[in-house]
N, C-alpha and C positions, 0 to 999 in steps of 0.2 A: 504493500500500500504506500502511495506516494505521501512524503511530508510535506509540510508547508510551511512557508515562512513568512512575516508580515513587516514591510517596512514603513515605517512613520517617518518623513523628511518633508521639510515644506520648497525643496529644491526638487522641481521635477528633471531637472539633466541627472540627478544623483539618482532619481526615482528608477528613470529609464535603463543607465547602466549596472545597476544594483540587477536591477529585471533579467536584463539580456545575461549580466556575466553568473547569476547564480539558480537562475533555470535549467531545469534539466528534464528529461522522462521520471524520476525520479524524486522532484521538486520542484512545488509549485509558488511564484510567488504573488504576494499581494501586496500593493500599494494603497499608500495612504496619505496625503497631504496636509492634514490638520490632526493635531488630538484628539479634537472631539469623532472625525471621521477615521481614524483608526483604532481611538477605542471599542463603536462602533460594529468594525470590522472584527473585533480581536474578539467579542461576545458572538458574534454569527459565525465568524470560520474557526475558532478555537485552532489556531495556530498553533506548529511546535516548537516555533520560536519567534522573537519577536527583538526587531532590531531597530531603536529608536533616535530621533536627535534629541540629544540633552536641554536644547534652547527650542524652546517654542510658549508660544505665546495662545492662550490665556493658562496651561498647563503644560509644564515644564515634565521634559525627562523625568524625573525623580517622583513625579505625582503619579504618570503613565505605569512606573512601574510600583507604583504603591497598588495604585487600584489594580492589577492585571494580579499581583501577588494574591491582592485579597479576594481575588476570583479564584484564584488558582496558586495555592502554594507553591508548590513544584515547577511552575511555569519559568520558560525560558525567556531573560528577557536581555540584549543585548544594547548599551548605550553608547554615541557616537558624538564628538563635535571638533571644535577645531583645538581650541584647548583648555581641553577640563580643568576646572576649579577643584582644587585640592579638597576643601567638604564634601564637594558633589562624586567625586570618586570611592574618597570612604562610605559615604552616605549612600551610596549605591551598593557597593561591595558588601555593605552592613542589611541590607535588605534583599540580599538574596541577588544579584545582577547577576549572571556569566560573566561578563567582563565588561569595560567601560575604553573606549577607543579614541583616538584621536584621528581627525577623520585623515591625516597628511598620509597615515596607513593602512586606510581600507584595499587600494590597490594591490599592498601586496600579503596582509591580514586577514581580511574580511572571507575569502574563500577556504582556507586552514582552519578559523575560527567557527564557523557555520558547520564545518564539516564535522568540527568534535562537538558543536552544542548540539547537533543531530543526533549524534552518538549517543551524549549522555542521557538525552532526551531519551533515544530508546529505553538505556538502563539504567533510566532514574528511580530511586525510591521515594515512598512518602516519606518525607522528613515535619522534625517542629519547625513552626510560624516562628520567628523574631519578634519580640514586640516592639514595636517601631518607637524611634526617636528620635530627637534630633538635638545633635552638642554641637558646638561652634568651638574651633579652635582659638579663636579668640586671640590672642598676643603671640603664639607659640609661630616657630618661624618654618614649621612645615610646607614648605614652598618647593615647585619645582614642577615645570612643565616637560622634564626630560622623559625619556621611557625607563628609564631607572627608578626614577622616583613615583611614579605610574605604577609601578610594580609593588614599592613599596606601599604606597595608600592601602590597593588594590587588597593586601597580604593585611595589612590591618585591617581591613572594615571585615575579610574573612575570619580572620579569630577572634573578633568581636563577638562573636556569637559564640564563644565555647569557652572553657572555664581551662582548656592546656595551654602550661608553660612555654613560655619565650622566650628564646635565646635573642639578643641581637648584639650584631656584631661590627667590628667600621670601625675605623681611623680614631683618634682623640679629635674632637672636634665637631665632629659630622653630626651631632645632635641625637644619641640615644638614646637618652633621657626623654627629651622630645615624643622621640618615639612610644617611648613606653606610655610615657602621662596619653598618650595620646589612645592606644589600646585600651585603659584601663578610663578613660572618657567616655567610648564608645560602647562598653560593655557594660553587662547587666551589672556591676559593683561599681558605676560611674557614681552615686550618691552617697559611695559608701571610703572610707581613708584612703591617701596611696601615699605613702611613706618611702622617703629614695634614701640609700644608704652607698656612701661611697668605700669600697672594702677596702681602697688603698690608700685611704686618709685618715683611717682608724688603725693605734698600734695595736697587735696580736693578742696580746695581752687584755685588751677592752674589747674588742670586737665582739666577743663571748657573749659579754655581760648587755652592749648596745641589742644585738640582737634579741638574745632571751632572757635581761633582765637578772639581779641579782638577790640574793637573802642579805639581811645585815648580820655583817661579821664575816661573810663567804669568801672574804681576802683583805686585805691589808688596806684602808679607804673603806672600807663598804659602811661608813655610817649608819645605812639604813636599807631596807628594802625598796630594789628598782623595778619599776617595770622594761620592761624589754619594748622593742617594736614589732614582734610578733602578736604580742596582746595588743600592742597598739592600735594595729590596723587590723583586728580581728574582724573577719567580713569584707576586708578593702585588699589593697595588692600592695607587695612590698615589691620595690624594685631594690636588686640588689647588682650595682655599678660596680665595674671590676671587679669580677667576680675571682676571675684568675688566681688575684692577688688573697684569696681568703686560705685561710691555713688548714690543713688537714683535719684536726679534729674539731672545727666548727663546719667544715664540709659534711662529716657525719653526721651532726645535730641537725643540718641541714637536708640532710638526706634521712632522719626519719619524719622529720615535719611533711615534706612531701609523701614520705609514706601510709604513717599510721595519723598523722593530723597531730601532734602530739608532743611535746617536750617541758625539760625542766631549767627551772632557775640556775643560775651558778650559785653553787653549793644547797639547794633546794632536794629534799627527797621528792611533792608533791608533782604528780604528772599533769598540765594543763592543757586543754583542748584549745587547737585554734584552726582558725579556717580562713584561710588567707591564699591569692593568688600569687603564684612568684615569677614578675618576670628581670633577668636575669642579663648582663653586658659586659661585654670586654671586648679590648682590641688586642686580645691573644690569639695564638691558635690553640683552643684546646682542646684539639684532639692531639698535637705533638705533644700541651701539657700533661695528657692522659700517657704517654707512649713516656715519659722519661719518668711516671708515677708523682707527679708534681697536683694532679687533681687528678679524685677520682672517677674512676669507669661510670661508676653506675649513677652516680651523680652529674654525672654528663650527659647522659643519656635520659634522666629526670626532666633534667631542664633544657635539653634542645630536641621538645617536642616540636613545636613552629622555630623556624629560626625565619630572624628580620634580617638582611645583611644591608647595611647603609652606604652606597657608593663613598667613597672621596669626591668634593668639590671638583678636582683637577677632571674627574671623568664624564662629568656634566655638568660644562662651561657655558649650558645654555639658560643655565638655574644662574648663574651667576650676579645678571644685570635685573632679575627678580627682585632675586634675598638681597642686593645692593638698594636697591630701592623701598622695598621694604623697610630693612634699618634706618633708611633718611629722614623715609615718612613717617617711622617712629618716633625718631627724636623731635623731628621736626613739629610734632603734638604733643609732646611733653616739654617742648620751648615753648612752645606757642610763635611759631615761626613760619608761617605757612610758603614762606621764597625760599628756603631751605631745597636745594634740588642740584645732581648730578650731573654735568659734561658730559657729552658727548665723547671726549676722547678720556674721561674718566672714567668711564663704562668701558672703552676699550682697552686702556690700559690695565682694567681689573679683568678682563675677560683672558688678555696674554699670561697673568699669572698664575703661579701653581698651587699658591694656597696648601703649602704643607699641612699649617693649622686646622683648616677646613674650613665648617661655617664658622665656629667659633673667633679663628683670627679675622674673618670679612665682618665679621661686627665689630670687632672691637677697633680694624682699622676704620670702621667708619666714624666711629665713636672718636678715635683721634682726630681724623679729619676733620671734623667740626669742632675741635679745640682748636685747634693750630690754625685752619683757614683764616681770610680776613673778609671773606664774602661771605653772602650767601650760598652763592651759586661755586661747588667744588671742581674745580678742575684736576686735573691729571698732577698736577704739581705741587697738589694740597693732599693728594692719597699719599701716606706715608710707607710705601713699598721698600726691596729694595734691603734686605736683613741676611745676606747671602746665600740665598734658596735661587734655585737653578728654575728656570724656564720647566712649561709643561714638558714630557718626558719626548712629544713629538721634534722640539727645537733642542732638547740636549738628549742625547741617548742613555746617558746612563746620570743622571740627578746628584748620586751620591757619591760619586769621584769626586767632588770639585776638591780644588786643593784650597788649603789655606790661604795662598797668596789672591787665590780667585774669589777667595768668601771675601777678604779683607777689600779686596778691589771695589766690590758688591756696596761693600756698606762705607766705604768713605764717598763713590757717585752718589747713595741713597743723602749722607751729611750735606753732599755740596749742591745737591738737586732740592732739598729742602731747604733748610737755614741754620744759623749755629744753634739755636735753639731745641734743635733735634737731637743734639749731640747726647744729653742726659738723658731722654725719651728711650736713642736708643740701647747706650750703656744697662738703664734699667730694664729692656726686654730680654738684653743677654742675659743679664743675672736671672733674671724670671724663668728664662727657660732652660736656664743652666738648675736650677734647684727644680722645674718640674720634673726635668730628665732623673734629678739626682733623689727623686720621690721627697722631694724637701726636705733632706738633709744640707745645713748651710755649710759644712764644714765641707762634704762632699762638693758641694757645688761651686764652692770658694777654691776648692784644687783644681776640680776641672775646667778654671777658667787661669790659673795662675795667681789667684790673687790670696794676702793673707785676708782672716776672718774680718780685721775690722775693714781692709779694706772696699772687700764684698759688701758689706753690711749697710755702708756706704750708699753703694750703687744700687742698693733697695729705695733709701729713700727714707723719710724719718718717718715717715707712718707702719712701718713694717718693724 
């Protein structure tokens, strides 16, 4: 028996080729030019999939496929436009979509795509309804019109519906925190705590007790009896950030909480219940951490039930001139500055960058640049670039060759390209990023630069 597919677009050339390239003996399709006349259609020919554009007018994508669900659970519904809004893709992926496209790739998508929502459509089962809702990202800097980050929405609005652990993974920088708050927003414990724990900013020693809380007297300090953040966020989701770096035997307390729901205080006989979501980050690899016995097997395997992976910046330079604007338009509402705005070859000269940092350093450079500027309007000469990192991997082959004399080269053009004013700016990001590397050890970070401790201490800056 032939299937059938139903297109909603209010471009009838789209209409047409749509028609011609995905008809077959075997597939029938039907057109539709307005919402209202595709809905319409979608109650008379019960379609077995249905492929819609996201922007229309008086009922939008995301309504089309609200009502077609609440006809039909199991219903296939496919959304398309030129380039999706970051809500509108989780919000879709969170109600059930097949997928949500960007129309630049129908051509060479749309006929692969159709072919496996047919498939599943044969061997679909009844599953549960989601119950619908809608969160707004709100301040969070979730941007990105790339197909990387497309992937990634896409992969959140999907485990929004289920209560398995998340791994995600990505660079220092790329925003996986973001990510998580952003999971734990869309999901059924969105009303409920979400508590982020960073494992490599806590010594080994406290980690124990941060987590699950301690008795008084249970060690040396323990004044009194703590709560943990496992009770904390009892019912909500704990993110727990570098994970890597967590030590052996809180990895086990850790691995029977996702077990049996269950654990005790430090120094505590009594067993307390909790019920908590964990999702879980590093920019380790651990599965080599697993192969040298550095973290365990089966605790890895706990929590990289869904893995998120978060491109680098450098690999989707198209998000760039976005999240740059983005940031400007931030500050620029918290000045109350509304001429606050971007160059044209400051857009370009951030687009040739590599952005080692990730998203992290493109905010904070912008957050400089509207210190330092003397306009409004930032030019290429007010982006504070230029800290001896090599061009994207395409104009240098290998990034992390450069030699010393090439870094130094790097950062005295970035001194003479800015003003002498720069000069402390950038002394103090060395040291900054000489003590991030050194896990904020200053003594550490004071050798790996050649300097003695006070004169480090120094180049921090008297608020540090």
């Amino acid at each position: 028996m032939p299937q059938s597919i139903l297109i909603i677009d209010p471009e009838t050339d789209f209409l047409e080729w749509a028609d011609r390239h995905l008809s077959n003996p075997q597939v029938k399709v039907h057109t539709a030019g307005t919402a209202e006349d595709g809905l319409k259609k979608y109650l008379a020919e019960k379609p077995d999939l249905v492929i819609t554009e996201f922007h229309l007018k008086p009922v939008n994508g995301i309504e089309i496929l609200k009502r077609i669900r609440q006809a039909d659970p199991n219903a296939m519904v496919v959304l398309s436009t030129g380039f999706p809004p970051t809500n509108a893709v989780i919000e879709a992926m969170k109600l059930g979509a097949f997928d949500f496209l960007r129309k630049e790739t129908l051509p060479f998508d749309l006929r692969p795509l159709v072919e496996s929502a047919l498939k599943s459509r044969e061997a679909q089962r009844v599953s549960e309804s989601v119950p619908e809702a809608s969160f707004d990202l709100g301040d969070s800097v979730m941007i990105g019109r790339s197909q990387a980050m497309q992937s990634v929405f896409k992969i959140i609005g999907r485990v929004s519906r289920s209560e398995a652990a998340v791994m995600i993974t990505g660079e220092s920088g790329c925003g996986k925190e973001v990510v998580a708050r952003a999971v734990q927003r869309y999901s059924l414990r969105s009303n409920k705590p979400f508590v982020a724990i960073n494992c490599a900013a806590i010594p080994e020693s406290l980690l124990e007790s941060e987590l699950f809380g301690h008795e008084k007297g249970a060690f040396t300090g323990a004044t009194a009896m703590r709560v943990g953040r496992f009770e904390q966020c009892d019912g909500g989701t704990l993110f727990l950030d570098e994970i890597g770096e967590m030590p052996m035997h809180v990895q086990t307390k850790i691995l029977r909480v996702l077990q049996e729901g269950e654990f005790s205080r430090v120094g505590g006989n009594e067993t307390l219940k909790t019920d908590v979501r964990i999702i879980a980050a590093t920019n380790r690899n651990l599965e080599k951490e697993v192969e040298v016995g550095r973290f365990r097997e089966d605790l890895f395997y706990r929590l990289n039930v869904v893995r998120v992976h978060l491109p680098p910046l450098r690999e989707r330079p198209e998000d760039i001139p976005l999240l740059a604007r983005f940031f400007v338009d931030r500050l620029a509402k918290k000045r109350n500055n509304p001429r606050l705005r971007l160059s044209e070859d400051a857009y370009a000269l951030m687009e040739s960058y590599n952005w080692p940092g990730n998203v992290r350093e493109l905010e904070n450079t912008i957050q400089r640049a509207t210190v330092l500027a003397n306009t409004d309007v930032l030019t290429s000469r007010d982006i504070p670039l230029g800290l001896g990192i090599a061009p994207r991997p395409e104009t240098t082959a290998n990034p992390s060759a450069l030699t010393n004399e090439s870094a130094i080269a790097h950062l005295l053009d970035a001194a003479i390209t800015l003003n002498e004013s720069a000069l402390p700016w950038i002394e103090r990001l060395l040291a900054e990023e000489a003590l991030r590397r050194e896990n904020q050890d200053h003594s550490s970070a004071a050798r790996r630069l050649g300097l003695k401790p006070a004169a480090f201490k120094k180049l921090l800056g008297p608020e540090v």
